[in-house]
N, C-alpha and C positions, 0 to 999 in steps of 0.2 A: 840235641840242644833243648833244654828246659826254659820255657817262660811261664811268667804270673801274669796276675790281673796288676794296674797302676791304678793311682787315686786322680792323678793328672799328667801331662806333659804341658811344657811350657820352656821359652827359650828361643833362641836362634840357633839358624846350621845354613851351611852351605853342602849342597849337594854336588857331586862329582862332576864332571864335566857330561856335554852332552854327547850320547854312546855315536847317535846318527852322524854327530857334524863331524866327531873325531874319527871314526872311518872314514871318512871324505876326506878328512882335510892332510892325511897319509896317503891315501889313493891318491889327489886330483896334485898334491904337493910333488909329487913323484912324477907323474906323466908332466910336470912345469918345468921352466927352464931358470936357472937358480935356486935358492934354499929360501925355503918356507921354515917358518919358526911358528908354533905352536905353542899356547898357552891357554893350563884348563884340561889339558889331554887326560880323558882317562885311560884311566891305567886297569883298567878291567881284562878280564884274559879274554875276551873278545876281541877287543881290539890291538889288542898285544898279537892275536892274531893275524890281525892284518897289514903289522909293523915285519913280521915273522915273514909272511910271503913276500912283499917288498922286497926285503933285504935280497930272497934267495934269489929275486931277478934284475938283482945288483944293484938295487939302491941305497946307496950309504945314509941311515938314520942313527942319529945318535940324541940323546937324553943328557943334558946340563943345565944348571940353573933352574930346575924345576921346569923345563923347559923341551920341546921336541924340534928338532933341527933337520927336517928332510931337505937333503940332498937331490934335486929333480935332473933326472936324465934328459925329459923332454917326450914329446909324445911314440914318439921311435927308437927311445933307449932303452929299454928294459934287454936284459941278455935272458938268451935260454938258464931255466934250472936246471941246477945237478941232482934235483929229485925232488919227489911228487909233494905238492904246494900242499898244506895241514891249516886247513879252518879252521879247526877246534869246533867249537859248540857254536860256530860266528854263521848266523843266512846271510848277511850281512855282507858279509867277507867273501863267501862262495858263490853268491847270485851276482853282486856286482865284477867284480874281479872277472867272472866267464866273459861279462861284457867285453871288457880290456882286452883280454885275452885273445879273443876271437878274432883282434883287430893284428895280431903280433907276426912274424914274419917266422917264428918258429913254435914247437910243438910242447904242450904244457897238460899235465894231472893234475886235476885238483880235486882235494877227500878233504874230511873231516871226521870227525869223533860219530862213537854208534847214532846219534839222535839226527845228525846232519846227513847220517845214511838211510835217514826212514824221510827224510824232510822233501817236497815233491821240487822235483827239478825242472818238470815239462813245462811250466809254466816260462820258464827264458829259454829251454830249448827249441820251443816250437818258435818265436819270434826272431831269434837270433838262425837257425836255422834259414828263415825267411828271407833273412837278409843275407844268405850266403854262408853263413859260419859252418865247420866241421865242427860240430862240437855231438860226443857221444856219451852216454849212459857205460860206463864198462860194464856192468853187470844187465843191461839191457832192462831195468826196472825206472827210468825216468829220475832215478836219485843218482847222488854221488857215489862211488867216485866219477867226473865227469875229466873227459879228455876233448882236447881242445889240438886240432892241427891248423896250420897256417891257410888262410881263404882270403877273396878278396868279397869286400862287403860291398853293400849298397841299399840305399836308402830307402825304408818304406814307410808307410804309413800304418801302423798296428791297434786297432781296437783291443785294449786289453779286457779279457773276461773279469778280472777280478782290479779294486783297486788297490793297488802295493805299488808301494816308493820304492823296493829291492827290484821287482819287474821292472818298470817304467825307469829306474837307473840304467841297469843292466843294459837297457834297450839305447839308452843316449849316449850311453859309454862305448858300444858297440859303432855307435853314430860318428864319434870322431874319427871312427878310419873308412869309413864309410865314403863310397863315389858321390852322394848327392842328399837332399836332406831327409833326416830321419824324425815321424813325428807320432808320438804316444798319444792314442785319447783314452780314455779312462771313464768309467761306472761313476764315479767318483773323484774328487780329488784327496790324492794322497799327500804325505807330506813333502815340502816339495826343497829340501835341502841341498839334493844335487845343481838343481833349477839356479838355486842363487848362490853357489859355491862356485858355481862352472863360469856364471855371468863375472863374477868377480877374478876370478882366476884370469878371462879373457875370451874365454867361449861367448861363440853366438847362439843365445838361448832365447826360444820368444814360448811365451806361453800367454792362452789364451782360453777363457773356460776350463773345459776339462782335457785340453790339449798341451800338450810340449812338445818344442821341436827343437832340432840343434842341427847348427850348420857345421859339415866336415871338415878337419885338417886345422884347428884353431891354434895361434902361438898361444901359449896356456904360459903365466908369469906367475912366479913366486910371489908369496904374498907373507903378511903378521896377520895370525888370524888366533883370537879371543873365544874362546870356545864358554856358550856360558852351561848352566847349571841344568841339567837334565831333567825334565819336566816326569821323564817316566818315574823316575829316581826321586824327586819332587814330591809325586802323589803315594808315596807310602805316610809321610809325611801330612799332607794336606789331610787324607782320613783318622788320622792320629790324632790331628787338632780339631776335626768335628765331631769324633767318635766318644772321646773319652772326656767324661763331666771335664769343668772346670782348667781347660786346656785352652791355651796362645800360643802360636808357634810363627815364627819369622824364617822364610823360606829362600836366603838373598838371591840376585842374579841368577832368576830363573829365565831360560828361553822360554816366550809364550808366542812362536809361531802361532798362528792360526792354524794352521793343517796340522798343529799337534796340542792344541788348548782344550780339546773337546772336555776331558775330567774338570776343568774350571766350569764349564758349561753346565755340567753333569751335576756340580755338587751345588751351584746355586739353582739350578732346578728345582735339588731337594730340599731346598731351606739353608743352606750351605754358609755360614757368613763368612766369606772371602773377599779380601782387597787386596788390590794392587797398589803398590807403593814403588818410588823412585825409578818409574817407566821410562823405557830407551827403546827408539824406535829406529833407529840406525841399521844398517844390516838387520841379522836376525834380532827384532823385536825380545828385550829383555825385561823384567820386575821383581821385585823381591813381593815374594807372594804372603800374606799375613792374615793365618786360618784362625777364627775361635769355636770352642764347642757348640755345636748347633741340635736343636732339635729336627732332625732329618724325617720327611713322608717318601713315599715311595713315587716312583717315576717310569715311565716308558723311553726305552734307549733304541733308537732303529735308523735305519735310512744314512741320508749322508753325514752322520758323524762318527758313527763309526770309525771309520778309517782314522780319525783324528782320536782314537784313545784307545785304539783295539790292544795297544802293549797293558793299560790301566783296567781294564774290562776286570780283572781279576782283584785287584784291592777295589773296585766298584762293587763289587756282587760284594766284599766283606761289609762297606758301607750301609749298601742293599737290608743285609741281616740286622744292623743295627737300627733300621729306619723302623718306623711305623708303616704299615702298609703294604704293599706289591709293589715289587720293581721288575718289568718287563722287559729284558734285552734280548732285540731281533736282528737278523741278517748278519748275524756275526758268524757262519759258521768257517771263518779262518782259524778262530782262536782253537781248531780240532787239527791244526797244519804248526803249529808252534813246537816251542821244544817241549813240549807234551800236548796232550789233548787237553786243551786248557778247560771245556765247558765238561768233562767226565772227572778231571781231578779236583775242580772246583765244586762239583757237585756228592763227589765222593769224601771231601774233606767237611765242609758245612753239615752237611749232613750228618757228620761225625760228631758235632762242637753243637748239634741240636735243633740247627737251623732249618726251616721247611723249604728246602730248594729241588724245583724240578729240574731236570734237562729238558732241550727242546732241541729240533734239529738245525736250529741255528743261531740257539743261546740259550738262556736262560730264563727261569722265572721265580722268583723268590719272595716268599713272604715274610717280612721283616717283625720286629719287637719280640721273640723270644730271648731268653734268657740265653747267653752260648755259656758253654761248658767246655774246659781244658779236655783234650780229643790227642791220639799218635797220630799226627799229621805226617801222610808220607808225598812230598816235594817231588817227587818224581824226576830228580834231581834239575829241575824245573828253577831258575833264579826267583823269577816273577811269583812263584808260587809259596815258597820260603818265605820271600818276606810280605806278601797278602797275609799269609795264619800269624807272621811274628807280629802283626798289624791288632789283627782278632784276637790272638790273645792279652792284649793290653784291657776286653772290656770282659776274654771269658772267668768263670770261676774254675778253683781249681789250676791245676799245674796241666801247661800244653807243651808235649815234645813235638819238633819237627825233625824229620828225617832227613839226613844229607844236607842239612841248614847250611853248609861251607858253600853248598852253588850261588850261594847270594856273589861269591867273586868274578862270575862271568859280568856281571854289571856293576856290582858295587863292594867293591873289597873293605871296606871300613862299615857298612851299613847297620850292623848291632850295636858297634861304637855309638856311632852317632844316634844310632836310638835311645839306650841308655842315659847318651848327657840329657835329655829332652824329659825323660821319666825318671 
C-alpha cells in the first residue's frame, strides 16, 4: 500500500472500541449468569477471536442491532471443545483464557497463528502452575500450543517479574476457581481493566498499590457495558494532529484510564498541545481528546510509565523523529516480546525513512528534526507497526509503501478510512 506526504489533517473521528475492555467484556460476560449486551465491540479479528473460543465452549453469542449479546453459562458452564481453541494473532485471548481454563473440570488446547507460537508463554505457566494448574507447553519450548487438563487450584500470592495486565489477569482469572485468595503484585502497575470489569460484574477485587487480589467462587451477573474509544487506536491519531503543520483533530469518547493515558503524558511532555473535552469519570474514565500541530522537543521515557503506553511506544518513536532533539526510551525491553520485535523493526524502518535512531537493550534512542523520506516499510505483519509508518508518512517526502498494511485488521479494520477523511 502506497502513501504520500499531507499539507494537514483536521476533523473529527471516533475510534473503534477499546481492544482490552472488549476481550473482557466476552470473557467475564460468559463465565456471568444472564446476557450481557455489549456496545462499541470491536470488531477486530483479535477479538473476533475471542468470540471464536467462547462459542466452542458453548457459549451462545450473537451480533444484532450493532450490538453483542453474550449469552453467560456462569462460572462452571463452559462444556469441553470439539477441537483445539484458535487465538489467532490475540496474547490477549491465549494468556488470559489459560487462566479460565485451568479452573475447568475438563481438558482444553489452545494455539494460535505463527507469531502466538514464538510469543513467551512461561511467563502464566510458571504462576498458574503454582497455583495447581496442569497447564503444558506441547512442543516443550514455553509457547503455544499450550494444553490445559482439569486441576484443583489454590490461592497464592505471586510477585510478578514483569508488569502485564495479560499476566496479572490470567493469574485472577485462574483465582476464581481457586480454594482461597489469590494476590498479584507487580514491578509496576499495569492497566488495570480486569480490576474493574470483575468488581462490576460482581467479583470481590481489592486492589492496593501495586497489588490485586480476588476472592474465589464469585456469582458474577450480567451487565450493559459501553465500551468506549480505544486509546491505543486513539494515538495514531493524537501524533497525526501534532506532527503534520497546520492540523486539529477531535478524537471523541476516548477511554483515558490512567494505567493506559501514558502517550497523553508523553506528548505534553514534548510540547504537545492536547485537551481534554466533555470528560466522564464514571466507570472507566472517558474524553474526547482535541490534539493541534505542536512544535515537539525531545524527552526521556523510562520507569513507571511505561507499562501505561507500551502498545504506543511505536507511533511515539515516529513522534520522536519528528521532534527537535533526543528522545530517550528505557526499560522497555517487552516491546522485543510483541507480535514482532517492536524496538529491531522500529529501528529498521526509521532508519529507512532517514531518521537517526539507535537500538538499545531495552529501547530506544532517537534523534529527531531530520527531514524523513518515503522508505519499503516492511510491517512485519505487525498491526501497530502499519500504522506508526502510515502515521510518518503523512510528514515524509516522496512516496512510502508499507508491506502487509491489511494487518492493520487485527485491531483496526476501517483505520485508512478514517485516516483519509482526516487528510
Amino acid at each position: 500500500m502506497e502513501f504520500k506526504s499531507v499539507k494537514k489533517c483536521r476533523g473529527e473521528i471516533t475510534v473503534p472500541g477499546d481492544k482490552s475492555i472488549s476481550h473482557r467484556a466476552v470473557m467475564f460476560g460468559s463465565l456471568a449468569k444472564g446476557t450481557t449486551q455489549v456496545t462499541g465491540f470491536l470488531k477486530g479479528a483479535d477479538c473476533l477471536s475471542t468470540i471464536s473460543c467462547f462459542r466452542q465452549l458453548g457459549v451462545s453469542i450473537e451480533e444484532k442491532d450493532q450490538k453483542i449479546y453474550i449469552h453467560g453459562k456462569g462460572l462452571h458452564g463452559l462444556s469441553t471443545p470439539d477441537s483445539i481453541l484458535d487465538a489467532g494473532n490475540s496474547g490477549t485471548t491465549t494468556r488470559l483464557i489459560s487462566g479460565i481454563l485451568s479452573g475447568q473440570n475438563f481438558s482444553s488446547t489452545i494455539t494460535g497463528d505463527a507469531s502466538i507460537q514464538k510469543r513467551p508463554m512461561k511467563r502464566i505457566i510458571t504462576p498458574l502452575s503454582q497455583m495447581g494448574a496442569s497447564i503444558k507447553s506441547v512442543h516443550g519450548n514455553d509457547c503455544a500450543p499450550l494444553c490445559i487438563s482439569p486441576a484443583s487450584l489454590h490461592g497464592i500470592t505471586y510477585q510478578s517479574p514483569v508488569a502485564s495486565a495479560q499476566v496479572k489477569s490470567s493469574i485472577l482469572l485462574a483465582g476464581l476457581y481457586a480454594d482461597g485468595i489469590t494476590t498479584v503484585k507487580e514491578p509496576a502497575i499495569s492497566r488495570n481493566h480486569t480490576e474493574i470489569m470483575l468488581k462490576s460484574f460482581g467479583a470481590t477485587v481489592h486492589t492496593e498499590g501495586l497489588s490485586a487480589s480476588i476472592l474465589p467462587e464469585p456469582d458474577l451477573t450480567a451487565l450493559e457495558i459501553s465500551v468506549p474509544g480505544d486509546i491505543s487506536s486513539a494515538a495514531y491519531f493524537i501524533a497525526a494532529g501534532l506532527i503534520v503543520p497546520g492540523s486539529e483533530i477531535r478524537i471523541r469518547h476516548v477511554g483515558i484510564n490512567p494505567t493506559r493515558d501514558g502517550i497523553l503524558q508523553v506528548a505534553k511532555a514534548m510540547g504537545g498541545n492536547i485537551t481534554l473535552e466533555n470528560v466522564s469519570e464514571s466507570g472507566e474514565p472517558t474524553a474526547d481528546i482535541v490534539v493541534r500541530s505542536s512544535s515537539l522537543h525531545g524527552t526521556t521515557i523510562e520507569g513507571a510509565i511505561i507499562p501505561t503506553l507500551i502498545d504506543e511506544l511505536p507511533v511515539i518513536a515516529i513522534m520522536a523523529a519528528a521532534a527537535e532533539g533526543t528522545t530517550v526510551i528505557r526499560d522497555a525491553a517487552e516491546l522485543k516480546v510483541k507480535e514482532s520485535n517492536r524496538i529491531e523493526v522500529m529501528v529498521e524502518n526509521l532508519s529507512a525513512m532517514g531518521c537517526d535512531i539507535t537500538a538499545t537493550e531495552d529501547g530506544m534512542i532517537i534523534k529527531g528534526g531530520n527531514t524523513l523520506h518515503g522508505a519499503e516499510i516492511d510491517s512485519h505483519l505487525d498491526h501497530r507497526i502499519a500504522m506508526s509508518f502510515a502515521i510518518a508518512s503523512l510528514i515524509a517526502d516522496g512516496v512510502t509503501k508499507i508491506k502487509d498494511a491489511s494487518c492493520v485488521n487485527i485491531s483496526y479494520p476501517s483505520f485508512y478510512q478514517d485516516l483519509a477523511s482526516l487528510c
